[in-house]
TORPA-4810 file (N, C-alpha, C, O; in nm, 3 decimals):
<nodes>
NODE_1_5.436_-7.199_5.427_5.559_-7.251_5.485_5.538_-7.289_5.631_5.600_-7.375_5.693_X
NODE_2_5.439_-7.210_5.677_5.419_-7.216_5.797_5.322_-7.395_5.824_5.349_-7.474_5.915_X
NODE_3_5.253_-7.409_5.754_5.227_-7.587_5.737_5.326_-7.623_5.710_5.380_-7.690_5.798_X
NODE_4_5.401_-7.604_5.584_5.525_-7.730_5.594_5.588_-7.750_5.712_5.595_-7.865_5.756_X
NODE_5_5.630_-7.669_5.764_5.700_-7.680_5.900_5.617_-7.745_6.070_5.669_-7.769_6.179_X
NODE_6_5.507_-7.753_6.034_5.469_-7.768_6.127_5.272_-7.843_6.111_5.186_-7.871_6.194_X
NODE_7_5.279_-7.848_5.987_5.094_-7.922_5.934_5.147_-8.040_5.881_5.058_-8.125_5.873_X
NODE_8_5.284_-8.092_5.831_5.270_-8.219_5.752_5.256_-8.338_5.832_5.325_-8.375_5.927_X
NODE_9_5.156_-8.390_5.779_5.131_-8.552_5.837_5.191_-8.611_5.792_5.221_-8.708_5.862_X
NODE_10_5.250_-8.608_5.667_5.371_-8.738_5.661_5.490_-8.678_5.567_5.469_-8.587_5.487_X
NODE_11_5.568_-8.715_5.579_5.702_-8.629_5.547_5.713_-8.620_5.385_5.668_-8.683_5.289_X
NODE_12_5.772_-8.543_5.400_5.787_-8.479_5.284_5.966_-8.491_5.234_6.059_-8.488_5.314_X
NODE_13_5.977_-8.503_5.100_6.098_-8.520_5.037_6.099_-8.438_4.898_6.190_-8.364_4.859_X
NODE_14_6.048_-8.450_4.870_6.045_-8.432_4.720_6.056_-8.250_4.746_6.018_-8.179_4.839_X
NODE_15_6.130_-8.219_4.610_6.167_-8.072_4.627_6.051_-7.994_4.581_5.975_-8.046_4.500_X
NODE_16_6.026_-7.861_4.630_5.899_-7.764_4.577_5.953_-7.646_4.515_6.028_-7.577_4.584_X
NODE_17_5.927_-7.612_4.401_5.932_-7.499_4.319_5.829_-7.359_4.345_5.707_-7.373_4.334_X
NODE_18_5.878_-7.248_4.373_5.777_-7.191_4.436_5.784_-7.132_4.326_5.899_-7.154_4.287_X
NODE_19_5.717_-7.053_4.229_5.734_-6.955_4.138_5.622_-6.863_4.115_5.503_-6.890_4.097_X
NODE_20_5.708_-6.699_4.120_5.611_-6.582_4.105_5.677_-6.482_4.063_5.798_-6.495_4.047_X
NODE_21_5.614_-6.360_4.034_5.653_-6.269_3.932_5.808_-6.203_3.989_5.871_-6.267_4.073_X
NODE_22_5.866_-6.066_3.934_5.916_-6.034_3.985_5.954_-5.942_4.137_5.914_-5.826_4.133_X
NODE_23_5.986_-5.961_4.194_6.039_-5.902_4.312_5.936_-6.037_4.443_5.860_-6.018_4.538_X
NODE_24_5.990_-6.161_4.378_5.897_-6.205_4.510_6.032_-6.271_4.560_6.028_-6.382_4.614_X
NODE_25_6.129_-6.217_4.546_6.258_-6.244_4.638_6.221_-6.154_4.756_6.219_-6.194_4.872_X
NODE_26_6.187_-6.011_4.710_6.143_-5.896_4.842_6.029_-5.917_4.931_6.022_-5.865_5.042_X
NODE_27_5.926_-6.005_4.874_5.797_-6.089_4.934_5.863_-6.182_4.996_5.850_-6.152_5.115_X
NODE_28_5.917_-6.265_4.990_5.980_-6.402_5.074_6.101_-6.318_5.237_6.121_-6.360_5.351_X
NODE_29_6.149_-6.194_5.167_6.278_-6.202_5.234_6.153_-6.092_5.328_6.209_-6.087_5.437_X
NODE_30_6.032_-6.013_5.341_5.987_-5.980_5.405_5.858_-6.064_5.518_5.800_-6.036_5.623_X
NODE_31_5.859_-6.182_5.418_5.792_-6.298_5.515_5.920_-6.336_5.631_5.909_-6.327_5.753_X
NODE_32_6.037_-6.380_5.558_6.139_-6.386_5.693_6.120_-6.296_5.818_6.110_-6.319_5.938_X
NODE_33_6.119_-6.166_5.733_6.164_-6.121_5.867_6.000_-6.105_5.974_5.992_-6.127_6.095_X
NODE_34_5.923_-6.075_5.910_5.790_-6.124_5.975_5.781_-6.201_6.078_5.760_-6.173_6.196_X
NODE_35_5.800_-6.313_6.019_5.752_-6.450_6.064_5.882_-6.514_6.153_5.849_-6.600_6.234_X
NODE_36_6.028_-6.480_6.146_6.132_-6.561_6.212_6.154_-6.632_6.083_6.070_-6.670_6.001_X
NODE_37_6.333_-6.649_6.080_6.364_-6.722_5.975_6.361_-6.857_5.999_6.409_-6.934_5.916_X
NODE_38_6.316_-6.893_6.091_6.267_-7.078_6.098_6.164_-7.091_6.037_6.125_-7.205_6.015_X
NODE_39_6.100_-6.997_5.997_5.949_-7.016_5.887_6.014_-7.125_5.797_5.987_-7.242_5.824_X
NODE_40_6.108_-7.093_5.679_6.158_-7.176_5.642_6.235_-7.282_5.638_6.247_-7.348_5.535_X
NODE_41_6.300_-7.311_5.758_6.362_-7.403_5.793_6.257_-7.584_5.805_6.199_-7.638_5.899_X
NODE_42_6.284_-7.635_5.625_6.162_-7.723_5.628_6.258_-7.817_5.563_6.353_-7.774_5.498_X
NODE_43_6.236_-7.938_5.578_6.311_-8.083_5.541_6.296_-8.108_5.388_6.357_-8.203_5.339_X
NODE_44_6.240_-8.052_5.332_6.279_-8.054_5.195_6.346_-8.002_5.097_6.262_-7.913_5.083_X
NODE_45_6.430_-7.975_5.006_6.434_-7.853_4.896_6.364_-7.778_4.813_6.302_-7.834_4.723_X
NODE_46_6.363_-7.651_4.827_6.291_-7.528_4.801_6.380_-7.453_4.714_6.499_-7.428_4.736_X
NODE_47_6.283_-7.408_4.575_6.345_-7.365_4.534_6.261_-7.227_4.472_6.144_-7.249_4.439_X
NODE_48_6.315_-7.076_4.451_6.250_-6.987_4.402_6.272_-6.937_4.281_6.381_-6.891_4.245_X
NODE_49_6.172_-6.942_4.211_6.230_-6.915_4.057_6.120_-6.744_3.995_6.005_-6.723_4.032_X
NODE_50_6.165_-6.693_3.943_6.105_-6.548_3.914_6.055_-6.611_3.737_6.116_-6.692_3.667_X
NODE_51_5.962_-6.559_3.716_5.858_-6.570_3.624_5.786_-6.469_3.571_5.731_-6.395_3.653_X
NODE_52_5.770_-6.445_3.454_5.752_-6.307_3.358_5.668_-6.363_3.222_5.684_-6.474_3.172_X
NODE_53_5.607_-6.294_3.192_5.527_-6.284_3.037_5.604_-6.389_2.930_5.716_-6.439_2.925_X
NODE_54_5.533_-6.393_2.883_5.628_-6.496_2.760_5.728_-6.647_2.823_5.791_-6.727_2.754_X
NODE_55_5.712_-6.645_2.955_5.823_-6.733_2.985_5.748_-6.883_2.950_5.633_-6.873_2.909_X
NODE_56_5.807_-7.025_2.962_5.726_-7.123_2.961_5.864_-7.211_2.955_5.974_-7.209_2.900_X
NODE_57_5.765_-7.315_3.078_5.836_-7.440_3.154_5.782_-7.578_3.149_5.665_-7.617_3.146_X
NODE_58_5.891_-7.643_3.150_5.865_-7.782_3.150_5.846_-7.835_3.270_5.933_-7.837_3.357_X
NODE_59_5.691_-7.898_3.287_5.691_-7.958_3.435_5.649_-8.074_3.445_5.577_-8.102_3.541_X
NODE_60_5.678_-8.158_3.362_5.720_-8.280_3.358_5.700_-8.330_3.204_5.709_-8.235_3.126_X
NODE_61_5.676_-8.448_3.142_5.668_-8.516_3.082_5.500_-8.487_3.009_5.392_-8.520_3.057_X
NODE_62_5.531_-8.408_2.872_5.414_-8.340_2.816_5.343_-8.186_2.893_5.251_-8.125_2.839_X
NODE_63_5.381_-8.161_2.973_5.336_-8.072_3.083_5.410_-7.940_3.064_5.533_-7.944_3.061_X
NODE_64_5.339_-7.809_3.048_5.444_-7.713_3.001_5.328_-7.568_3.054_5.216_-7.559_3.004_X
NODE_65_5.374_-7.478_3.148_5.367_-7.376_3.239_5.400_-7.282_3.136_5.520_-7.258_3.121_X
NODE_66_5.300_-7.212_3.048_5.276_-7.061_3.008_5.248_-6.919_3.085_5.195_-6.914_3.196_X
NODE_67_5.285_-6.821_3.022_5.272_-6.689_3.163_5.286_-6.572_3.040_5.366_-6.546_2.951_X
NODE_68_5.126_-6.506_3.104_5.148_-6.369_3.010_5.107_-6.267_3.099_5.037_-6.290_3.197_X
NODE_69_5.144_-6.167_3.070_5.103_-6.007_3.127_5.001_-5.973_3.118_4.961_-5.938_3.007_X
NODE_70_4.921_-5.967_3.223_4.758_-5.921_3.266_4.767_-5.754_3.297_4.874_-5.711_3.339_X
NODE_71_4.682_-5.685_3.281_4.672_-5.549_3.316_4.607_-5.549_3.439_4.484_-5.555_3.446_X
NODE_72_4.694_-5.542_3.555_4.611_-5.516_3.657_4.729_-5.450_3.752_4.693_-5.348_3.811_X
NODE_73_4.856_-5.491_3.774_4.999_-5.440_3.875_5.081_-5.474_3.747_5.048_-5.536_3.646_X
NODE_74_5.244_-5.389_3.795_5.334_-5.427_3.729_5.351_-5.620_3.699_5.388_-5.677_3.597_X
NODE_75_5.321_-5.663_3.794_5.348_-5.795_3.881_5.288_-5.896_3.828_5.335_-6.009_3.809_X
NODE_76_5.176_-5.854_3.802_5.047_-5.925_3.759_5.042_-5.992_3.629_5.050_-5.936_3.519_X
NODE_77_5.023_-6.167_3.664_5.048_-6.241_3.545_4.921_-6.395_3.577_4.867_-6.453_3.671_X
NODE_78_4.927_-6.400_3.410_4.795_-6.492_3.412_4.846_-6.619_3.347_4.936_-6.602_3.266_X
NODE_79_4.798_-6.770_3.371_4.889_-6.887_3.349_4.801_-6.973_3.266_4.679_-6.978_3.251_X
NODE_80_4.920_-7.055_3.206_4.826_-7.192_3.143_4.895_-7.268_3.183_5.009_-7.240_3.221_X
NODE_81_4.837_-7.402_3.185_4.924_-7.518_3.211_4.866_-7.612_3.078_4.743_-7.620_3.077_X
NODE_82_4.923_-7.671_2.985_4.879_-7.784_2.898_4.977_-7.867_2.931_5.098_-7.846_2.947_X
NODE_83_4.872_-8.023_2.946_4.941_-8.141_2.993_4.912_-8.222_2.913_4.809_-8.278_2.947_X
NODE_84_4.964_-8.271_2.790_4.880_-8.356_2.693_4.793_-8.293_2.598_4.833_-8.187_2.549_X
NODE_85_4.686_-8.338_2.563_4.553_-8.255_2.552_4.461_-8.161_2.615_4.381_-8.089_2.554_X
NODE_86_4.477_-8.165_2.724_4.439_-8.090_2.840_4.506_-7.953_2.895_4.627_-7.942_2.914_X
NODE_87_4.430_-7.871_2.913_4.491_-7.740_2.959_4.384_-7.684_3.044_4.263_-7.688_3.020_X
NODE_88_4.464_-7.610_3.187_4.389_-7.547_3.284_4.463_-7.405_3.276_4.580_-7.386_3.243_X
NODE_89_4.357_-7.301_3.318_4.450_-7.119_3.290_4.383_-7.074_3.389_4.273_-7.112_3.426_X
NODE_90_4.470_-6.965_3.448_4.398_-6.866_3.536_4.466_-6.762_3.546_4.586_-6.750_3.569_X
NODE_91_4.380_-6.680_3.527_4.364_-6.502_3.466_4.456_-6.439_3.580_4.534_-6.349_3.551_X
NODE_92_4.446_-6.488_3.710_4.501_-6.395_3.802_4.415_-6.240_3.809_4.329_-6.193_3.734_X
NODE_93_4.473_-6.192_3.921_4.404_-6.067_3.876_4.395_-5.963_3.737_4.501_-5.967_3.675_X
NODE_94_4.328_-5.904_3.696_4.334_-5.889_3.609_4.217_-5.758_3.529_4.098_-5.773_3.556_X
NODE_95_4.242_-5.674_3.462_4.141_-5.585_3.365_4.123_-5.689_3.239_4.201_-5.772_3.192_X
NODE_96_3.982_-5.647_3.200_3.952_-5.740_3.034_4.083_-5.696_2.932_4.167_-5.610_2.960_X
NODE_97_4.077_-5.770_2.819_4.146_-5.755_2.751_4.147_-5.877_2.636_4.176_-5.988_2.680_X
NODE_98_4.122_-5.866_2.512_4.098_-5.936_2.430_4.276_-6.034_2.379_4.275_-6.124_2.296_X
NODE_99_4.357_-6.006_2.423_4.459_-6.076_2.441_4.477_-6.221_2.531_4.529_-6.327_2.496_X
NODE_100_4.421_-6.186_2.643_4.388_-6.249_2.697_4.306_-6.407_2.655_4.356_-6.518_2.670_X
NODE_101_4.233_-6.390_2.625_4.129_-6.447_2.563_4.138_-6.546_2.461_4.069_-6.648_2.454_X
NODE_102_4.281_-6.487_2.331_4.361_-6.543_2.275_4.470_-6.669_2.384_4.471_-6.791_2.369_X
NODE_103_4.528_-6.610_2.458_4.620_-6.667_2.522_4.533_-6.812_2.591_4.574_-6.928_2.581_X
NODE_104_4.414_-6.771_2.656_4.353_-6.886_2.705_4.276_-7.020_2.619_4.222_-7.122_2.663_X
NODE_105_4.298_-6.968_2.475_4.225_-7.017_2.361_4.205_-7.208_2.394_4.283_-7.287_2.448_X
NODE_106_4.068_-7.227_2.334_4.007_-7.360_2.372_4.100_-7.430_2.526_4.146_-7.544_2.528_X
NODE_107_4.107_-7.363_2.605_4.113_-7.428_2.757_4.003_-7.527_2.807_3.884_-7.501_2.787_X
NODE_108_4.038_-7.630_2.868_3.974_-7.678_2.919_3.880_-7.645_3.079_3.773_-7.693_3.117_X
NODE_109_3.968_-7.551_3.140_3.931_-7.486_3.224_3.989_-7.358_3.251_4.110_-7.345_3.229_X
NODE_110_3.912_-7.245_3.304_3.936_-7.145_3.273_3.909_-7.098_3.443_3.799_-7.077_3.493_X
NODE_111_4.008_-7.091_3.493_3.979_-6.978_3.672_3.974_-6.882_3.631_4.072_-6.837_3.571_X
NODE_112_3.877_-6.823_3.643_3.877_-6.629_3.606_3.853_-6.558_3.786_3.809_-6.609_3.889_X
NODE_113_3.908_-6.423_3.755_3.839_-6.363_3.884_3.730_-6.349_3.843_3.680_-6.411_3.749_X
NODE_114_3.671_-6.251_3.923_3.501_-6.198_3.844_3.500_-6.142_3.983_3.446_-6.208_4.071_X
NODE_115_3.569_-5.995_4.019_3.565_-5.926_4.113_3.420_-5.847_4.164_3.370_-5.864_4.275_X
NODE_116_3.369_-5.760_4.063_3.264_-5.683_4.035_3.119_-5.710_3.996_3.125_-5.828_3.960_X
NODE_117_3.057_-5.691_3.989_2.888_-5.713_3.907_2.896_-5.704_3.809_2.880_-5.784_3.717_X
NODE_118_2.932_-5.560_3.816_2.935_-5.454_3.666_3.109_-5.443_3.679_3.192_-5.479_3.763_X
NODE_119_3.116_-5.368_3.540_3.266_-5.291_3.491_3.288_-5.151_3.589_3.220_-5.050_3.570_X
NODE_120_3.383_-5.157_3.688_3.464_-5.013_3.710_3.569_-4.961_3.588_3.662_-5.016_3.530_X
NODE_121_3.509_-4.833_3.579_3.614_-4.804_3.486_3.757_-4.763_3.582_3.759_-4.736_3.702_X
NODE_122_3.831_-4.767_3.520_3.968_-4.716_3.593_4.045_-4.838_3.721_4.138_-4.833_3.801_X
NODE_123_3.948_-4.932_3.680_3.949_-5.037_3.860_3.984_-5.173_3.727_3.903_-5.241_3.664_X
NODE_124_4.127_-5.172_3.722_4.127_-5.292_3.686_4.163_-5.437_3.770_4.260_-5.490_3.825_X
NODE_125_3.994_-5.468_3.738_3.917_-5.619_3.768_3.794_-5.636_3.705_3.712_-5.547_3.684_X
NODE_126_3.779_-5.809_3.662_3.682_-5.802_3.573_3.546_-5.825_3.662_3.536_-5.863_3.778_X
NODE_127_3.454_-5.791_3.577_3.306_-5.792_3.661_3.241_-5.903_3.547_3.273_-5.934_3.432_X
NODE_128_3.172_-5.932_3.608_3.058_-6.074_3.561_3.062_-6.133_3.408_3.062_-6.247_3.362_X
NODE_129_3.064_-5.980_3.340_3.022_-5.965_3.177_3.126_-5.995_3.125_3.138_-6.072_3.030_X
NODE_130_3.251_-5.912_3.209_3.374_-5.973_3.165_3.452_-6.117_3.174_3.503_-6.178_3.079_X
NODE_131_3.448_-6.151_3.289_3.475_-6.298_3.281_3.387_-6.381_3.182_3.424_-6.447_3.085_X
NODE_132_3.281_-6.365_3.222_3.186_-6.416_3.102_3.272_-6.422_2.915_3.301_-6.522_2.849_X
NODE_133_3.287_-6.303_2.887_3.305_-6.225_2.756_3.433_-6.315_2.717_3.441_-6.361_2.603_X
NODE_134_3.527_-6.337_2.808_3.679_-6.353_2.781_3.664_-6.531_2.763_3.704_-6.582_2.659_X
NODE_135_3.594_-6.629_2.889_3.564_-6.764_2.817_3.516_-6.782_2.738_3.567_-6.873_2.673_X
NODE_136_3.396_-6.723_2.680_3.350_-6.692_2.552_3.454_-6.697_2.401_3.454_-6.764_2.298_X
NODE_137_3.513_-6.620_2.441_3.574_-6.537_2.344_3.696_-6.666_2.297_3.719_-6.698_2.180_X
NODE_138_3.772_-6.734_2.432_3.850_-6.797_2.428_3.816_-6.948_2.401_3.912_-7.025_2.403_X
NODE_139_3.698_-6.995_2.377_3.599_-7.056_2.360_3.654_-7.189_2.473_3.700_-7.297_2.434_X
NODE_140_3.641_-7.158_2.583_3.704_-7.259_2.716_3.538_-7.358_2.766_3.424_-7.319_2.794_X
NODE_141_3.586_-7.462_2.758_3.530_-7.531_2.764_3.413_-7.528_2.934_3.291_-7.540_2.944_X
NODE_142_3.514_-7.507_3.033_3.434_-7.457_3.171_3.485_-7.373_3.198_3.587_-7.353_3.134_X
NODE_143_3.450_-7.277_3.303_3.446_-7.141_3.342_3.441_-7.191_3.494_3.372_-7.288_3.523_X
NODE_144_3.529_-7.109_3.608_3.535_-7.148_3.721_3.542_-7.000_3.765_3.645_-6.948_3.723_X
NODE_145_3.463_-6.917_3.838_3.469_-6.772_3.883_3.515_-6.769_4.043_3.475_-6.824_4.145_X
NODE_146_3.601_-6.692_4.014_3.644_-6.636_4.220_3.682_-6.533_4.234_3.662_-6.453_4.142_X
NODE_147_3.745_-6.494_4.339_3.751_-6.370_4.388_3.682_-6.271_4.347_3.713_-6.191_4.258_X
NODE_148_3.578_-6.274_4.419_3.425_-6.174_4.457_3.452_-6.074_4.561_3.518_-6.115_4.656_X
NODE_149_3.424_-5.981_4.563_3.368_-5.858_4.597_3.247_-5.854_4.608_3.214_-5.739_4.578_X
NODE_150_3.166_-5.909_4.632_3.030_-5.867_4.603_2.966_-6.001_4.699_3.047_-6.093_4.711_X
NODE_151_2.843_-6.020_4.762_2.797_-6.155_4.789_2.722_-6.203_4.676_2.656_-6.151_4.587_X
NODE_152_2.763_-6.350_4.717_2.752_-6.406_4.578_2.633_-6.521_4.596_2.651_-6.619_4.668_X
NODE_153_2.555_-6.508_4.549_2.416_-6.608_4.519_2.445_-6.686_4.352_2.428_-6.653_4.235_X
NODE_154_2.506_-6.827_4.444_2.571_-6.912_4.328_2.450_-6.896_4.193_2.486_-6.851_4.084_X
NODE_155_2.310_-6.938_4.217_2.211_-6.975_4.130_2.214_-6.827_3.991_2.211_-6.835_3.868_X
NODE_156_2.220_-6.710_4.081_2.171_-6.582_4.006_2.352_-6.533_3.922_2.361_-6.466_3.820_X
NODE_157_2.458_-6.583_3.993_2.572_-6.523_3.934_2.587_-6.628_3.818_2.652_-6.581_3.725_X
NODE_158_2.542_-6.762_3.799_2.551_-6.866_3.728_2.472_-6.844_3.665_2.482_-6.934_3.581_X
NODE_159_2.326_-6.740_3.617_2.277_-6.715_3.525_2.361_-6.644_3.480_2.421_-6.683_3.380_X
NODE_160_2.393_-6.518_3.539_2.453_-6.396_3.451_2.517_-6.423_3.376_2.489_-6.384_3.263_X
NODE_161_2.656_-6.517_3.398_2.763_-6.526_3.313_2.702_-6.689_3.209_2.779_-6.707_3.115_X
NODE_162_2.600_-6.785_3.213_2.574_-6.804_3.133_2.472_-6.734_3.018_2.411_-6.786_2.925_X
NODE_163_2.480_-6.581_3.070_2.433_-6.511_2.916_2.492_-6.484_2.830_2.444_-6.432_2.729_X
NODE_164_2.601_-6.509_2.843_2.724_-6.503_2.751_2.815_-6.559_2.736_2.913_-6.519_2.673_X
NODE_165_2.802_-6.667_2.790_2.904_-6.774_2.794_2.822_-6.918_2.812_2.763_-6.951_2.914_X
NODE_166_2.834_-6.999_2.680_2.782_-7.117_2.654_2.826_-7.259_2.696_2.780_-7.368_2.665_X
NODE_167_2.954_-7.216_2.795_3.000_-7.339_2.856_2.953_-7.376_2.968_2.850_-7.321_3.005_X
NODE_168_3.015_-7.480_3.055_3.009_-7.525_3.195_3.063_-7.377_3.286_3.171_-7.319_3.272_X
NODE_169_2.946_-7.338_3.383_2.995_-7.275_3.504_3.001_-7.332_3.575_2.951_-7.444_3.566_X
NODE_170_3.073_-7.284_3.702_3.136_-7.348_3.814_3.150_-7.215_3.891_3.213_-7.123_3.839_X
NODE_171_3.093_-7.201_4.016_3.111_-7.125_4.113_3.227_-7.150_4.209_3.211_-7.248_4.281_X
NODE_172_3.326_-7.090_4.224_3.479_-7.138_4.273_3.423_-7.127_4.453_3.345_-7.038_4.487_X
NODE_173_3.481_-7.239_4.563_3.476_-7.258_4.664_3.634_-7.313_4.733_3.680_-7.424_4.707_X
NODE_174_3.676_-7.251_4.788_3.775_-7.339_4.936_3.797_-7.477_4.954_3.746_-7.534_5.051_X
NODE_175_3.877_-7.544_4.859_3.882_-7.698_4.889_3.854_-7.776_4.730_3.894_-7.887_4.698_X
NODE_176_3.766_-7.671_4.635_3.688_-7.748_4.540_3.838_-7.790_4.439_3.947_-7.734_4.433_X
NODE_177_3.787_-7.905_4.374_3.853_-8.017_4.266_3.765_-8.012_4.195_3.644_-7.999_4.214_X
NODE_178_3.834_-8.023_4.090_3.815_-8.024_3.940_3.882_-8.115_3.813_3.961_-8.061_3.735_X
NODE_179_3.838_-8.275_3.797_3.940_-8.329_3.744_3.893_-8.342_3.588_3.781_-8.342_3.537_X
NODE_180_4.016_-8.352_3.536_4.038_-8.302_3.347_4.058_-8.466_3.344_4.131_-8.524_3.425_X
NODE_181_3.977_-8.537_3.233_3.985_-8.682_3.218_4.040_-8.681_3.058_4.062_-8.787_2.999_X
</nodes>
């Protein structure tokens, strides 16, 4: 918010839908008070919508926003988007879970975390084998890994998870695009 108000190079009109799990009315109304309530004071319409497991939205013309319950916080939810033929998902944070896996079924792209090396037990986030295991499983066409814990040597983490996963990897970076043709 803090760019909208003050990063846009050219104006903005069109309204923005912000949407996240529950209680991100208490996340927004504690960014207010943070930040000064001119944080939001931005020339467009804003709108906040709460989002839960099972829900699914129309976002435009063929375009439809899926959301299921990840094991990781009460809070914690993992998405699809199918636009046509095409579908992009991301796990969000998240513990394995063979549900999952279902839910992401033949994706075209798949954001996974891949927090760990290995599996913590009791630490739900997936580690290498797991992200690996779950595109696999969901048989997703590319695999895009982020949020690391660990330093990451693109060449050697891009073996690991193609030991078990026969698709396109993609080491996730700050800025990177990814276009679905």
């Amino acid at each position: 918010f803090f760019a909208f108000r003050h990063g846009l190079k050219d104006t903005r009109s069109e309204p923005l839908t912000v949407m996240g799990p529950r209680d991100l009315d208490r996340v927004m109304a504690g960014l207010k008070q943070a930040f000064g309530s001119t944080l939001f004071d931005i020339r467009f319409p804003v709108e906040f919508r709460i989002i839960g497991p099972g829900d699914r939205f129309d976002l435009g013309p063929e375009s439809v926003l899926s959301v299921a319950k990840t094991p990781h916080t009460d809070e914690s939810l993992a998405m699809r988007i199918d636009s046509g033929d095409r579908s992009l998902c991301y796990t969000g944070d998240t513990g394995y879970t063979e549900e999952l896996a279902g839910f992401f079924n033949k994706t075209d792209v798949l954001i996974s975390e891949c927090s760990f090396r290995a599996r913590r037990e009791g630490v739900a986030h997936l580690s290498i084998e797991d992200a690996a295991t779950i595109a696999a499983q969901a048989k997703a066409a590319r695999l895009v890994v982020t949020h690391f814990y660990f330093d990451v040597n693109d060449d050697e983490l891009k073996s690991k998870l193609q030991q078990s996963f026969g698709g396109e990897v993609l080491i996730g970076r700050d800025g990177m695009s990814i276009e679905l043709e």
